[in-house]
BAKOLRO-989638 format. One record per residue (C-alpha): residue number from 1; residue in three letters; x, y, z. Coordinates in Angstrom, 3 decimals. Example, Ala and Ser with C-alpha at 12.3 -4.5 7.8 and 13.67 -1.06 7.14 Angstrom:
2
<site pos="1" code="ALA" c1="12.300" c2="-4.500" c3="7.800"/>
<site pos="2" code="SER" c1="13.670" c2="-1.060" c3="7.140"/>
REM end
This chain:
100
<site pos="1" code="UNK" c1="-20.653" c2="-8.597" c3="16.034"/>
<site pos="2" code="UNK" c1="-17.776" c2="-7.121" c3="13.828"/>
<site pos="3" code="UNK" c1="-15.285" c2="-5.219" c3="15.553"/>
<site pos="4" code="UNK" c1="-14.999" c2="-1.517" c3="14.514"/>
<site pos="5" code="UNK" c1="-11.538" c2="0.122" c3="14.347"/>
<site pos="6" code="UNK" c1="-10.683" c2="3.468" c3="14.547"/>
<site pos="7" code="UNK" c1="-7.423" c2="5.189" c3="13.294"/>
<site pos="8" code="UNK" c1="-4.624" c2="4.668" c3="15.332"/>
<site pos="9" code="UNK" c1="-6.773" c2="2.994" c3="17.961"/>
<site pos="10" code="UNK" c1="-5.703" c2="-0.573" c3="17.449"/>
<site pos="11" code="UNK" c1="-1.953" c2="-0.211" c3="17.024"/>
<site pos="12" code="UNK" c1="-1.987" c2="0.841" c3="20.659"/>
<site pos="13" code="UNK" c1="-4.498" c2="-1.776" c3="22.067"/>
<site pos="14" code="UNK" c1="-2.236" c2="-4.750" c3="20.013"/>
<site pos="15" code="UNK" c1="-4.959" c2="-5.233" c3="17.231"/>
<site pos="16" code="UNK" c1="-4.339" c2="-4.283" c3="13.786"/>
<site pos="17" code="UNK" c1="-1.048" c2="-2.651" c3="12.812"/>
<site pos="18" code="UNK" c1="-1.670" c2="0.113" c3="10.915"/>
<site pos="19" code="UNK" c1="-2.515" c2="-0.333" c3="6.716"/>
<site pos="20" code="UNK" c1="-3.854" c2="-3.716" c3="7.967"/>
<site pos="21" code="UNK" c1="-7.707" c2="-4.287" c3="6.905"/>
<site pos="22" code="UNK" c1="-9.925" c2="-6.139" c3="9.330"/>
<site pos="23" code="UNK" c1="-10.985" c2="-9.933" c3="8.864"/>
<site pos="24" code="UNK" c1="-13.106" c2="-10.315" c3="6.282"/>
<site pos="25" code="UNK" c1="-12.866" c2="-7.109" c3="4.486"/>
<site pos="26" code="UNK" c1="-10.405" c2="-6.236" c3="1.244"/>
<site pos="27" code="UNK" c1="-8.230" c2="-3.937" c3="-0.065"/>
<site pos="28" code="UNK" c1="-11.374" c2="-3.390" c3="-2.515"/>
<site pos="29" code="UNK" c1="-13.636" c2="-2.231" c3="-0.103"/>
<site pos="30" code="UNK" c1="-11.269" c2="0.408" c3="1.640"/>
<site pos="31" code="UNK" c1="-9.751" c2="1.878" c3="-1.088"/>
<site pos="32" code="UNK" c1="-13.628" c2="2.616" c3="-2.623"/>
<site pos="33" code="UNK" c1="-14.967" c2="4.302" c3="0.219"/>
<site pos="34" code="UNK" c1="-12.329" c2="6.950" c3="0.857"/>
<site pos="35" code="UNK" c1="-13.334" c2="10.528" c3="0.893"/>
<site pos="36" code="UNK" c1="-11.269" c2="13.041" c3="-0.644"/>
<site pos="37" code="UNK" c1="-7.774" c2="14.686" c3="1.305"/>
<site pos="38" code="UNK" c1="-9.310" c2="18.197" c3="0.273"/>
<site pos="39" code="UNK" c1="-10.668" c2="20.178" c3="3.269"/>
<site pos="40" code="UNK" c1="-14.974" c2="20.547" c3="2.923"/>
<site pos="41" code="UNK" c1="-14.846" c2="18.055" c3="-0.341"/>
<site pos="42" code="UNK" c1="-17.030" c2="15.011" c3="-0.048"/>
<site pos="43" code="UNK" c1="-16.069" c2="13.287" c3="-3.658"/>
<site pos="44" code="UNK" c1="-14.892" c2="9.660" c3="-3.512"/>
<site pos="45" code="UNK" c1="-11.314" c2="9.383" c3="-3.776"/>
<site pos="46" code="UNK" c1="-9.740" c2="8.277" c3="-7.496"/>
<site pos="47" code="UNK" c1="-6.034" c2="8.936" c3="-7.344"/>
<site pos="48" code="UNK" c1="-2.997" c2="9.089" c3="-4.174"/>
<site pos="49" code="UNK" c1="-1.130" c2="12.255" c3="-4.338"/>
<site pos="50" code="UNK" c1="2.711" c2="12.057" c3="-3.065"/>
<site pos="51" code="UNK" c1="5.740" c2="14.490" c3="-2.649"/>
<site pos="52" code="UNK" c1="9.637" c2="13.130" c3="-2.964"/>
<site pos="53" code="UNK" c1="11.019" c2="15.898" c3="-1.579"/>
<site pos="54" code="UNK" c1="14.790" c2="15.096" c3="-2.222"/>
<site pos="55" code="UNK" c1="13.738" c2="14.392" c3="-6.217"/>
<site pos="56" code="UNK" c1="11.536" c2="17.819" c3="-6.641"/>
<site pos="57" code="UNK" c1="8.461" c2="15.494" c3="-7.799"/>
<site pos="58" code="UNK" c1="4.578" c2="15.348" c3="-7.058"/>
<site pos="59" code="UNK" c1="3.530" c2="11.717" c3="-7.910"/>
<site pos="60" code="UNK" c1="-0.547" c2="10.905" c3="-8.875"/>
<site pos="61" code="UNK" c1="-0.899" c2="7.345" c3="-9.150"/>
<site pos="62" code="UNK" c1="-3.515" c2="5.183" c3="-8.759"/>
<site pos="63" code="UNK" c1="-5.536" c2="5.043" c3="-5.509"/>
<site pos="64" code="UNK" c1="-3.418" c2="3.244" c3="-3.198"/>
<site pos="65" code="UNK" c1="-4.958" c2="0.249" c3="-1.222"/>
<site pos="66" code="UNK" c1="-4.970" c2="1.541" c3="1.860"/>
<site pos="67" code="UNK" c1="-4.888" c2="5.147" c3="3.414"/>
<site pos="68" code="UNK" c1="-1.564" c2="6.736" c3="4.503"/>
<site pos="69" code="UNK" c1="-0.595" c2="9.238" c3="6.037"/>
<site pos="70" code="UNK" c1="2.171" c2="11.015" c3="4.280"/>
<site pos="71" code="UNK" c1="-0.159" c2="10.703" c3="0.797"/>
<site pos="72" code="UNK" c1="-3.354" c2="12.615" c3="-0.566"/>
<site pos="73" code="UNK" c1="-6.181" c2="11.381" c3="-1.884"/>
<site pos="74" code="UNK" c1="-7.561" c2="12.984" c3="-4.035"/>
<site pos="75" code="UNK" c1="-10.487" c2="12.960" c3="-6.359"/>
<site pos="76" code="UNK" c1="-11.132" c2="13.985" c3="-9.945"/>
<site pos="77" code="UNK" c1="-12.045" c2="17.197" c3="-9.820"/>
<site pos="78" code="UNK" c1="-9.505" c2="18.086" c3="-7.212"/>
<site pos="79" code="UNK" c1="-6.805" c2="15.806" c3="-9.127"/>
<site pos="80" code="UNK" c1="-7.167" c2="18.015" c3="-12.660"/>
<site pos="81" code="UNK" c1="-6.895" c2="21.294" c3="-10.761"/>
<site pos="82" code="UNK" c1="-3.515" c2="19.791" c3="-9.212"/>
<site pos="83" code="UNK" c1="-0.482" c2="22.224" c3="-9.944"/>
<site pos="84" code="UNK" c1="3.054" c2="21.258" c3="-8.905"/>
<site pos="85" code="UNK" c1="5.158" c2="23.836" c3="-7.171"/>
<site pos="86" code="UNK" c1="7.803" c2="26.482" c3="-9.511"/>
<site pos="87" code="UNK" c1="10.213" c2="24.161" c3="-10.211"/>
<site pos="88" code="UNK" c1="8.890" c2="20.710" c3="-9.240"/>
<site pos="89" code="UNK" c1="8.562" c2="17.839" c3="-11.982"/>
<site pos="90" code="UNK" c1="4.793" c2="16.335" c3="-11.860"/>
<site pos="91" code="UNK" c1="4.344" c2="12.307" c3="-12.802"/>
<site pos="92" code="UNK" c1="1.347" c2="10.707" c3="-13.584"/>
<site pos="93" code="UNK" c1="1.440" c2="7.543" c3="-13.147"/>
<site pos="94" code="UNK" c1="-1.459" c2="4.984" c3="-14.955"/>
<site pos="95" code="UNK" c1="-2.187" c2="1.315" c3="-14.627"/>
<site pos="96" code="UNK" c1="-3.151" c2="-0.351" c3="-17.948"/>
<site pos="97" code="UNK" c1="-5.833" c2="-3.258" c3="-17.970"/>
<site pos="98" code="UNK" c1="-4.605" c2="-6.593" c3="-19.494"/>
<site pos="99" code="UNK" c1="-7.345" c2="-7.467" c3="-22.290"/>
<site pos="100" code="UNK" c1="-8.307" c2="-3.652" c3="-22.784"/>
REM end
């Protein structure tokens, strides 16, 4: 039987370190199953939200691979209502397909 993991469980028991995905599952199948960061939303995630603090900037960029937990996810409809702070510089950033 597969072992389950819990956040934050197995980097005290001396399993997984944290970001780590179990045996036999990918970077695929986490990133498509998160929920959104937004409080009461249940949309599938589409895009990490981050904050540099020192540079003034929000950052969207592409769902990361795994969850972290100093980022957002977020998902679309949550992600076009996004408004930086007065005086913070927003960057979107995209990932273009080879071939498309």
């Amino acid at each position: 039987m597969p072992r389950v993991y819990r956040a934050g469980a197995a980097r005290r028991r001396g399993g997984l370190p944290r970001g780590a995905a179990p045996q036999g599952v990918g970077a695929r199948t986490l990133t498509a199953m998160r929920p959104c960061s937004k409080v009461g939303c249940s949309e599938i995630a589409s895009v990490t939200l981050t904050y540099v603090y020192q540079d003034r900037m929000v950052v969207l960029g592409p769902l990361a691979p795994f969850a972290d937990p100093h980022a957002f996810d977020l998902c679309p409809r949550h992600e076009g209502r996004l408004v930086a702070p007065n005086g913070w510089l927003m960057s979107r950033r995209v990932v273009l397909e080879h071939g498309a």
